[in-house]
One Martini backbone bead per residue (centre of mass of N, CA, C, O) as a GRO file, in nm:
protein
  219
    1UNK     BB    1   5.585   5.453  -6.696
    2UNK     BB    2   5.342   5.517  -6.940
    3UNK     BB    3   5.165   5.795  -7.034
    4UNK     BB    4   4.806   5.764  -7.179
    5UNK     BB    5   4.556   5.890  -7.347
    6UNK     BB    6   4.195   5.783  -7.369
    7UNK     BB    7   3.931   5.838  -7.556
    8UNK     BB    8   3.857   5.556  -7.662
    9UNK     BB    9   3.677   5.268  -7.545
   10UNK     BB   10   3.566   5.021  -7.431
   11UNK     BB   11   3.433   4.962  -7.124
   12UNK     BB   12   3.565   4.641  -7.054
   13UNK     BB   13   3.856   4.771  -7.086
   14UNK     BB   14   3.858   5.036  -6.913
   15UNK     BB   15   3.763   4.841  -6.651
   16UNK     BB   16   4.047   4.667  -6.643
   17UNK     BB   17   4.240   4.855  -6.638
   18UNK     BB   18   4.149   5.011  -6.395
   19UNK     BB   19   4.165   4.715  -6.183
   20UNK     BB   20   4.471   4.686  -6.240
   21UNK     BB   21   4.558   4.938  -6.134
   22UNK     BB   22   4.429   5.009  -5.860
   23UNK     BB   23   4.563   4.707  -5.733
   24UNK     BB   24   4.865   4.699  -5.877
   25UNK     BB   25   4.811   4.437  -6.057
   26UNK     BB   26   4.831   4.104  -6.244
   27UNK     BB   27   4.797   3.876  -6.477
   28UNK     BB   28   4.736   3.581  -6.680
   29UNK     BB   29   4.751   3.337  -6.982
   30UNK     BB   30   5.039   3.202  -6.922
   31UNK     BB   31   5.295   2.993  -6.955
   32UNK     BB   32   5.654   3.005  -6.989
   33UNK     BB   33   5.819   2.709  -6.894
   34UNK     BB   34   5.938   2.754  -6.585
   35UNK     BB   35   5.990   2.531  -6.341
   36UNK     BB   36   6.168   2.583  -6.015
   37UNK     BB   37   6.404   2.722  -6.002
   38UNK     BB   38   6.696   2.718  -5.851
   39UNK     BB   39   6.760   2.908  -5.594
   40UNK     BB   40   7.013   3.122  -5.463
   41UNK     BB   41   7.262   3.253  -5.262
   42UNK     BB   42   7.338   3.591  -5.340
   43UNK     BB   43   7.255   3.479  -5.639
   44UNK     BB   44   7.110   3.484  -5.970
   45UNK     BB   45   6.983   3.354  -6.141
   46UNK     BB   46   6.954   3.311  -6.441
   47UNK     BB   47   6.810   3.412  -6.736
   48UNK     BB   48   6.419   3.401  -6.785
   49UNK     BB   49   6.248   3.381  -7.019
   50UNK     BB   50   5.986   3.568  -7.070
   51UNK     BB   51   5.636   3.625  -7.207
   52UNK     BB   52   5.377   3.840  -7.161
   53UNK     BB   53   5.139   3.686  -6.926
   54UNK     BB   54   5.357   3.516  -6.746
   55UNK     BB   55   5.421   3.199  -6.574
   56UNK     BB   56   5.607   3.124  -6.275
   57UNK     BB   57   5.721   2.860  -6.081
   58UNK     BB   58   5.805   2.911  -5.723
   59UNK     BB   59   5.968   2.841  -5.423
   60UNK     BB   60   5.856   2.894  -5.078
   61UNK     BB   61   5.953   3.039  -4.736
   62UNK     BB   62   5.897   3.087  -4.455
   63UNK     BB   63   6.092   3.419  -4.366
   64UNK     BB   64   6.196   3.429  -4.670
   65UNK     BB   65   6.411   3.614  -4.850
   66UNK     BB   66   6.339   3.786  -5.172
   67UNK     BB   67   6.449   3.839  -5.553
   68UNK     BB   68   6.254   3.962  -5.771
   69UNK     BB   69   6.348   3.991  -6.124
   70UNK     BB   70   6.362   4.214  -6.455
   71UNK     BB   71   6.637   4.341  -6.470
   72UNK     BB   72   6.715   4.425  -6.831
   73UNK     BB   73   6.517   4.431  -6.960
   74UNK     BB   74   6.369   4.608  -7.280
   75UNK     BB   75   6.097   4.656  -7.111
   76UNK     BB   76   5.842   4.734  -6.986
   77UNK     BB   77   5.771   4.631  -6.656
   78UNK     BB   78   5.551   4.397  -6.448
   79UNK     BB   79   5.537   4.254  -6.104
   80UNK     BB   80   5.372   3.948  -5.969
   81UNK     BB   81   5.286   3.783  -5.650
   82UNK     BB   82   5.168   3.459  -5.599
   83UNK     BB   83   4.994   3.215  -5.384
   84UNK     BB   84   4.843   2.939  -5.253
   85UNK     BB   85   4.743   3.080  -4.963
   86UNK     BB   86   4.509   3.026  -5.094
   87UNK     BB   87   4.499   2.944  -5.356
   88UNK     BB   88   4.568   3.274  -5.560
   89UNK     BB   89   4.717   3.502  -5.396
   90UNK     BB   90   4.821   3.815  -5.364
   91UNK     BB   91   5.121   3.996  -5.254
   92UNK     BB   92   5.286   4.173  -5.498
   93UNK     BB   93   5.449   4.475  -5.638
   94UNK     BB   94   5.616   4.611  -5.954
   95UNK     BB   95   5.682   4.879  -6.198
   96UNK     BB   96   5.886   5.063  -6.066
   97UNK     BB   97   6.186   5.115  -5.903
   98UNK     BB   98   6.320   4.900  -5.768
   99UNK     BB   99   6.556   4.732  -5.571
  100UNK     BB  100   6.763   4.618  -5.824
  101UNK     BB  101   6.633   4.879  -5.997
  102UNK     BB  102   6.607   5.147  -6.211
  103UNK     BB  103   6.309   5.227  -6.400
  104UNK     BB  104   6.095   5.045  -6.534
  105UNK     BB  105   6.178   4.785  -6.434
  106UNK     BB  106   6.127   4.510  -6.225
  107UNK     BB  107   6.113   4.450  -5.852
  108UNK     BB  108   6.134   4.248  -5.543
  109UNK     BB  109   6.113   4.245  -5.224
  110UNK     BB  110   6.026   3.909  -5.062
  111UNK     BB  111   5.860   3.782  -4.795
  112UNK     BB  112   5.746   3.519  -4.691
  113UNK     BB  113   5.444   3.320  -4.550
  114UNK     BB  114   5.470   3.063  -4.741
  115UNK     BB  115   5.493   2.733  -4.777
  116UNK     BB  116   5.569   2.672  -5.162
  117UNK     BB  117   5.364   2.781  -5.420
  118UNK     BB  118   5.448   3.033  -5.633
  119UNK     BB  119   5.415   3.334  -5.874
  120UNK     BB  120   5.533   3.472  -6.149
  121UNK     BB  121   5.421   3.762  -6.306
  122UNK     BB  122   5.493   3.897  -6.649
  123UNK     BB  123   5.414   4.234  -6.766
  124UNK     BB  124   5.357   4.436  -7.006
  125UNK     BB  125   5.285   4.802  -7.014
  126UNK     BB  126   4.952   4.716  -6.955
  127UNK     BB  127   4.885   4.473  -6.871
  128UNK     BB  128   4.981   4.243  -7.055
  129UNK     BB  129   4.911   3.905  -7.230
  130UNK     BB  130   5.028   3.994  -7.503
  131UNK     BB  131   5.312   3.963  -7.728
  132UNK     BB  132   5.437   4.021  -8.084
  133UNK     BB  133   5.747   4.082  -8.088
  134UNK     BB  134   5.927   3.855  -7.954
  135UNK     BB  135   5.999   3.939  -7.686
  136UNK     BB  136   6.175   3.900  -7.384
  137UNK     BB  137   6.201   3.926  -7.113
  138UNK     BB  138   6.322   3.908  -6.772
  139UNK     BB  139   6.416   3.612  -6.503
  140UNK     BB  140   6.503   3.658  -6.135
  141UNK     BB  141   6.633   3.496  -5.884
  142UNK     BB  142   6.691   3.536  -5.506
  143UNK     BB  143   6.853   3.437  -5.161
  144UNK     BB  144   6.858   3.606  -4.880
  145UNK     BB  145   7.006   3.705  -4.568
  146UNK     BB  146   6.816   3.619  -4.299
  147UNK     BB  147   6.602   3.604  -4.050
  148UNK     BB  148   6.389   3.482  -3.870
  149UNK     BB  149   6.037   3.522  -3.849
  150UNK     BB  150   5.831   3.257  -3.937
  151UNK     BB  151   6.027   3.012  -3.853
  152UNK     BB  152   6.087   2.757  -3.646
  153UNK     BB  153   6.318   2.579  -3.862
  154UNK     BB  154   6.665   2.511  -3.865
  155UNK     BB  155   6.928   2.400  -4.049
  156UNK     BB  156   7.210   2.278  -4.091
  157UNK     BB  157   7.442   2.244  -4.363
  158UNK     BB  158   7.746   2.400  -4.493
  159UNK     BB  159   7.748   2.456  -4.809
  160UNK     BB  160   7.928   2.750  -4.796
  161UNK     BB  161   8.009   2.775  -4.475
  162UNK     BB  162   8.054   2.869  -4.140
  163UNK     BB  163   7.858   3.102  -4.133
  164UNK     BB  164   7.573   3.169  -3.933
  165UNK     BB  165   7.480   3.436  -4.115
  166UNK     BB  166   7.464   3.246  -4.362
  167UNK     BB  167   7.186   3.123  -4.552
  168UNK     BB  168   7.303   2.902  -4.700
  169UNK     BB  169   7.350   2.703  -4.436
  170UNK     BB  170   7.059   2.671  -4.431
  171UNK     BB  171   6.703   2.560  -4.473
  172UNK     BB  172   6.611   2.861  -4.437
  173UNK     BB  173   6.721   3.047  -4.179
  174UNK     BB  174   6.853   3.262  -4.015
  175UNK     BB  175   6.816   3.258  -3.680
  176UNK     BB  176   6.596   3.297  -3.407
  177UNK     BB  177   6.397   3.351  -3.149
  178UNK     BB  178   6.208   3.119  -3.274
  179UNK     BB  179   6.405   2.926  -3.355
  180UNK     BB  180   6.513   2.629  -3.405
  181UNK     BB  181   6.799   2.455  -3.405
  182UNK     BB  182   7.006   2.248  -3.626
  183UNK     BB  183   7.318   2.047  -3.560
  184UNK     BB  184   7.474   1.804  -3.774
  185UNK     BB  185   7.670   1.574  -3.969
  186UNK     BB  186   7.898   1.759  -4.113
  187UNK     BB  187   8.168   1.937  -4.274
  188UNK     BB  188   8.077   2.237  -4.203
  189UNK     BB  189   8.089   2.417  -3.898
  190UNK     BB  190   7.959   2.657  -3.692
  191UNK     BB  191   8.050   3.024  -3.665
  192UNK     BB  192   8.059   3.252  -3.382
  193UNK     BB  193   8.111   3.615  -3.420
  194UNK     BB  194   7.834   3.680  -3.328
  195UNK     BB  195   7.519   3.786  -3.183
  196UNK     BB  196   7.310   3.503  -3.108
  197UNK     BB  197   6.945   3.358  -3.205
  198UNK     BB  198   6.729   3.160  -3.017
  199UNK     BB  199   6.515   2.914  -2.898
  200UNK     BB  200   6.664   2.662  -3.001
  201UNK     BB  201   6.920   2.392  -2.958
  202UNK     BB  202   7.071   2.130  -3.139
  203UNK     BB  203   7.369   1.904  -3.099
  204UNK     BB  204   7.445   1.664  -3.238
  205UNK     BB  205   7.647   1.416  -3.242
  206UNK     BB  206   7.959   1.483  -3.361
  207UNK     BB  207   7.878   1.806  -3.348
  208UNK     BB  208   7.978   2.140  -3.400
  209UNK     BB  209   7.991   2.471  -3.199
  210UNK     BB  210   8.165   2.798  -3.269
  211UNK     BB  211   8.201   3.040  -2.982
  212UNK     BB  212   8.310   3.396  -3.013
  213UNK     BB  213   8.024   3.468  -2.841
  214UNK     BB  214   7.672   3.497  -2.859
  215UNK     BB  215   7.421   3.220  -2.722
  216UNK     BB  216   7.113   3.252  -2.758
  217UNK     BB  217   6.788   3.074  -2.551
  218UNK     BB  218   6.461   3.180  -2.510
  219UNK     BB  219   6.377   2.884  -2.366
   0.00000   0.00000   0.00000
């Protein structure tokens, strides 16, 4: 964040700029070019071009923690973040030092509250709606392995390996004790090697999971 005295400005100009500081948030001015990039678990998309003052539509699920991250880009960035529930409500900001690097760019680690469409929006610091050098931001998205917190349901479906703690074999998230979880018959089914909580477990017939530690199930 570079620090500025402004000595002259038009009025509305900044009382813009001093309510965009004041709430920690940036607006947007129009569309990056890229929906719904498919987020993968513990790795991060490819670096997605944007910029400043452009939004990325990206899907997200109640419970699960994601990175979205700018840092690699050129220049200062600002990053925030809305959900459509209600409408396009503000829920995250981050302008320096975030969780994925330090420095000027920006990164956030969010757990979603809401399943379905969020914005991810970058702009030049501060607060800029558009940039004329030709430069483009950096965006990447990853999804982290945590327990659900807010999530109901979660399936198992063993993409990634058997381990039963890696969120990549879930439909939404490592259980927890509020969480149903569904075991169906798929290629490769969960080891259980440390204490795991549900709330309630169906195992459909024909697959199976491996306990070699303990599964409680709070219901």
């Amino acid at each position: 964040m570079r620090r500025f005295w402004l000595f002259a400005a038009p009025l509305f100009l900044t009382g813009l700029l001093w309510s965009a500081h004041s709430l920690g948030q940036c607006s947007w001015s129009g569309w990056s070019g890229t929906n719904h990039p498919a987020i993968p678990c513990n790795s991060f998309t490819g670096n997605i071009p944007v910029g400043s003052g452009t939004y990325t539509y990206f899907t997200a699920y109640a419970g699960v923690n994601y990175t979205i991250s700018t840092c690699g880009s050129s220049f200062d960035t600002q990053l925030t973040i809305y959900d459509a529930n209600p409408a396009w409500t503000y829920r995250a900001y981050n302008d320096d030092n975030g969780p994925d690097c330090g420095g000027l760019t920006a990164s956030i680690n969010y757990t979603a509250t809401f399943t379905g469409d969020h914005l991810a929006i970058v702009n030049r610091y501060s607060c800029q709606q558009h940039d004329f050098s030709g430069v483009s931001a950096i965006l990447k998205f990853r999804k982290n392995p945590n327990p659900c917190t807010t999530q109901a349901a979660s399936t198992w479906n063993g993409s990634a390996s058997g381990d039963w703690f890696d969120n990549c074999n879930w439909s939404n998230c490592v259980p927890g004790s509020i969480t149903n979880a569904t075991v169906p018959v798929v290629s490769i089914y969960p080891v259980i090697n440390a204490a795991a909580l549900v709330n309630t477990i169906t195992v459909n017939p024909g697959a199976t999971v491996t306990n070699n530690s303990t599964l409680t199930a709070t219901q």
